[in-house]
C-alpha positions as CSV (number, residue, x, y, z in Angstrom):
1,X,-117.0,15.4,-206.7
2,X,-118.8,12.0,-205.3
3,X,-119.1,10.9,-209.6
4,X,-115.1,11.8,-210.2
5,X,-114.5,10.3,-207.2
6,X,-116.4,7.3,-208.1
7,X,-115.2,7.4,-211.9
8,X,-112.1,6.9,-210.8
9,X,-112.3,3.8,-208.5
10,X,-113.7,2.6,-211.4
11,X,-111.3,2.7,-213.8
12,X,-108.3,2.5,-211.3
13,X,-108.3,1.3,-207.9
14,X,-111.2,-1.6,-209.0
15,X,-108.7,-3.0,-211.5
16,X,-105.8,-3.9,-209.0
17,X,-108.9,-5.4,-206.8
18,X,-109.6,-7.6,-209.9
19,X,-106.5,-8.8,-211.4
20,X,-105.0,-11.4,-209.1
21,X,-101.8,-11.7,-211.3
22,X,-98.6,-9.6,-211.7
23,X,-100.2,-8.2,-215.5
24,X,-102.8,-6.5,-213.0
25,X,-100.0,-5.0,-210.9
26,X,-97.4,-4.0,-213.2
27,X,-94.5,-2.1,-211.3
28,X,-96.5,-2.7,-208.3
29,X,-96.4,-6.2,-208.1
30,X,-93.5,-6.7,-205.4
31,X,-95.8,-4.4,-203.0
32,X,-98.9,-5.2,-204.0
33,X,-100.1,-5.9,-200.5
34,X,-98.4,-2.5,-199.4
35,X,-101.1,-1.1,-202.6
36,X,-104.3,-3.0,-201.7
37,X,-103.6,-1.8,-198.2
38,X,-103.1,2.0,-199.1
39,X,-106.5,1.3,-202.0
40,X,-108.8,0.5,-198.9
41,X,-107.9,3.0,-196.3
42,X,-107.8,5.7,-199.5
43,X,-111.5,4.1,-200.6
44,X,-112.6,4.6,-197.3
45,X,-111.7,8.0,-196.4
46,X,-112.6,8.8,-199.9
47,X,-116.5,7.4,-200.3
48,X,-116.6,8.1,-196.1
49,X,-115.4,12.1,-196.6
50,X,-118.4,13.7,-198.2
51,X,-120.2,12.5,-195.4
52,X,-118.2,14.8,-192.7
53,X,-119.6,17.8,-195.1
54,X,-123.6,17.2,-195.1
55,X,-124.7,19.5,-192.6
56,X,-128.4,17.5,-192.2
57,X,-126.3,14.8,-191.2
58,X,-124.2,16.3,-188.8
59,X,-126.8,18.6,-186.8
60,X,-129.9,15.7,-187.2
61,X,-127.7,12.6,-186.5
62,X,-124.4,13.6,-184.7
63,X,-123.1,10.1,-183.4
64,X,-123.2,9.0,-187.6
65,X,-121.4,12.2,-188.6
66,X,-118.6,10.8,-185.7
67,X,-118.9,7.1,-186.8
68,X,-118.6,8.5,-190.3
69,X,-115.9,11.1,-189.2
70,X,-114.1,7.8,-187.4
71,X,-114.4,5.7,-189.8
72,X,-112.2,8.5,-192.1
73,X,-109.5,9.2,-190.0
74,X,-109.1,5.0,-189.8
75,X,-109.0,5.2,-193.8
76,X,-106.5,8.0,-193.4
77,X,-104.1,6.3,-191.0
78,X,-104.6,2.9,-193.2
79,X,-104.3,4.8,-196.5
80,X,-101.2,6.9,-195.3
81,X,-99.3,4.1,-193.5
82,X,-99.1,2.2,-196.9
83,X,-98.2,4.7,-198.6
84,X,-95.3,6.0,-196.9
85,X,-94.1,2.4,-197.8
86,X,-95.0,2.9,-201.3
87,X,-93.1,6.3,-201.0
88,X,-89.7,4.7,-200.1
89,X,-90.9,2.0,-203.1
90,X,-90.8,3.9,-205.9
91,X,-88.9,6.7,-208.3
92,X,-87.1,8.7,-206.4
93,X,-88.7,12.4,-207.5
94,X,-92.6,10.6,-207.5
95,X,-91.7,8.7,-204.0
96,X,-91.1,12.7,-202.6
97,X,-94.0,13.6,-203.5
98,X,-96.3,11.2,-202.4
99,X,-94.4,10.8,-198.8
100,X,-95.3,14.5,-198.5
101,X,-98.5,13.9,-200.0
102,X,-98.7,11.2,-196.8
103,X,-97.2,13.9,-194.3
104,X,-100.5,16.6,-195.5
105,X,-103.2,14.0,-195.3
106,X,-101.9,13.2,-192.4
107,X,-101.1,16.5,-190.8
108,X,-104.8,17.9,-192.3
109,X,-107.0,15.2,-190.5
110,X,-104.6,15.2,-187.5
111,X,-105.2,19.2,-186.8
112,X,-109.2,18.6,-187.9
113,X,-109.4,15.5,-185.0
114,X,-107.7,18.2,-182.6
115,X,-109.6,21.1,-183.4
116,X,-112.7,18.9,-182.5
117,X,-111.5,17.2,-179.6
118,X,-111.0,21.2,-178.2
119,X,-114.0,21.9,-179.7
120,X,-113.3,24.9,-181.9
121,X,-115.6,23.9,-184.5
122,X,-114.9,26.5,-187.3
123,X,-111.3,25.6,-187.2
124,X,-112.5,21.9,-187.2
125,X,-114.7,22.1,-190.2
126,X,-111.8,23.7,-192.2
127,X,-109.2,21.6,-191.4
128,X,-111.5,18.7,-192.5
129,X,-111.8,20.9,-195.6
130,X,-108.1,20.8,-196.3
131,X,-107.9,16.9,-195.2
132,X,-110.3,16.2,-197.9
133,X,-108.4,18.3,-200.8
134,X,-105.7,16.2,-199.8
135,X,-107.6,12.6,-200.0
136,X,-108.6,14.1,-203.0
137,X,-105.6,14.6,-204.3
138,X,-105.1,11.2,-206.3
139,X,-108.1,11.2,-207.9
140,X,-106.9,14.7,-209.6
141,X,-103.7,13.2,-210.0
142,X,-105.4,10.6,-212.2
143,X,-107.2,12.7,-214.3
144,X,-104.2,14.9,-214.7
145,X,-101.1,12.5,-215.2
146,X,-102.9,11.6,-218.9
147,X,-103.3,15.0,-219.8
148,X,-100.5,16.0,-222.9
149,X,-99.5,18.8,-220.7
150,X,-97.5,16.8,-218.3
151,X,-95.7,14.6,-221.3
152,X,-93.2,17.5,-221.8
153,X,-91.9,17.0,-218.0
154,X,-91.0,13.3,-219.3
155,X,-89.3,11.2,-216.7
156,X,-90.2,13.8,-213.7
157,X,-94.1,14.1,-215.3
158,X,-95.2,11.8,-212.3
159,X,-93.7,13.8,-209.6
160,X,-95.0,17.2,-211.3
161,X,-98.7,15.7,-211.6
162,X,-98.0,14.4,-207.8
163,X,-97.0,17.6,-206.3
164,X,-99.5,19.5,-208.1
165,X,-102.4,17.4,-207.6
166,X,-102.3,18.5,-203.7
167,X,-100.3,21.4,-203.5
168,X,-102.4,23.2,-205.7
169,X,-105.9,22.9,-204.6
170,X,-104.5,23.2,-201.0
171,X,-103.4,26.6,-202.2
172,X,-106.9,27.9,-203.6
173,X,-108.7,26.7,-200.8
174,X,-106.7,28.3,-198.5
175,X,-106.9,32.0,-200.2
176,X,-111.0,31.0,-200.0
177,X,-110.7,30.8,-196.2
178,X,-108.3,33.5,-196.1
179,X,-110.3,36.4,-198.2
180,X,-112.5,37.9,-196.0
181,X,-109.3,38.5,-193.7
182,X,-107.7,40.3,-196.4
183,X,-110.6,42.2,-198.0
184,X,-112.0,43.6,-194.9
185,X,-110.1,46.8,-193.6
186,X,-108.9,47.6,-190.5
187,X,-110.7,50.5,-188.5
């Protein structure tokens, strides 16, 4: 996950970083401070993430697992207040579906910053679970928009890869934490 992750800022994120000029930005360019906002919180919460998952860290050095943890939710609420703006910015259909794509990472990392202020660390550790699928969810959306698959939606093919990037993967992950409720049988 940490190489596609890393693959990615690569080839996408690190080129807006480098271009200074409107060829770098394309259909961006008008809100590229908006974008180089949103690509910092994202890079943040994305490279800080895996961190929240290394149980060494978090039961040998607890205050870096919250600095770490911290330092996340500030990429999130960075990362997510740009792009609501980027939302409102764009084609209608793709705009949808990344405002709602803002609403989950949002909503995810909110319930997982609850569930650990109350200290119900099960519920904690899957929320963070689903917050991560979420801040996940464009670097799947990169590898996916390319694919041939998504040429035959055309003019909505960014919206379809969008909504799918997140909606998906929030989907399987939730039958994994729901399966053991629905295998086991009642007495």
């Amino acid at each position: 996950m940490l190489a596609a992750a890393t693959v990615f800022w690569l080839r996408d994120p690190l080129s807006y970083l480098m271009g200074t000029g409107e060829e770098a930005f394309g259909r961006y360019w008008a809100n590229r401070g908006w974008l180089l906002w949103h690509i910092a919180g994202g890079t943040v919460a994305l490279f800080a993430g895996p961190f929240q998952f290394w149980s060494g860290m978090r039961r040998k050095l607890p205050r870096i697992h919250r600095l770490s943890g911290y330092t996340y939710i500030g990429g999130i609420l960075v990362g997510g207040a740009s792009s609501f703006y980027l939302a409102f910015n764009t084609l209608p259909d793709f705009g949808a579906a990344l405002f709602f794509l803002g609403v989950a990472w949002w909503v995810t990392t909110g319930m997982a910053f609850i569930a650990i202020r109350n200290r119900r660390i099960d519920s904690h550790k899957e929320w963070m679970m689903r917050s991560y699928v979420v801040t996940f969810a464009f670097v799947s959306f990169r590898y996916m928009v390319d694919l041939p698959l998504f040429e035959a939606f055309g003019q909505s093919r960014l919206a379809t890869a969008g909504w799918i990037s997140w909606v998906v993967p929030l989907m399987f992950l939730e039958v994994v934490f729901q399966w053991k409720n629905v295998r086991s049988k009642t007495k």
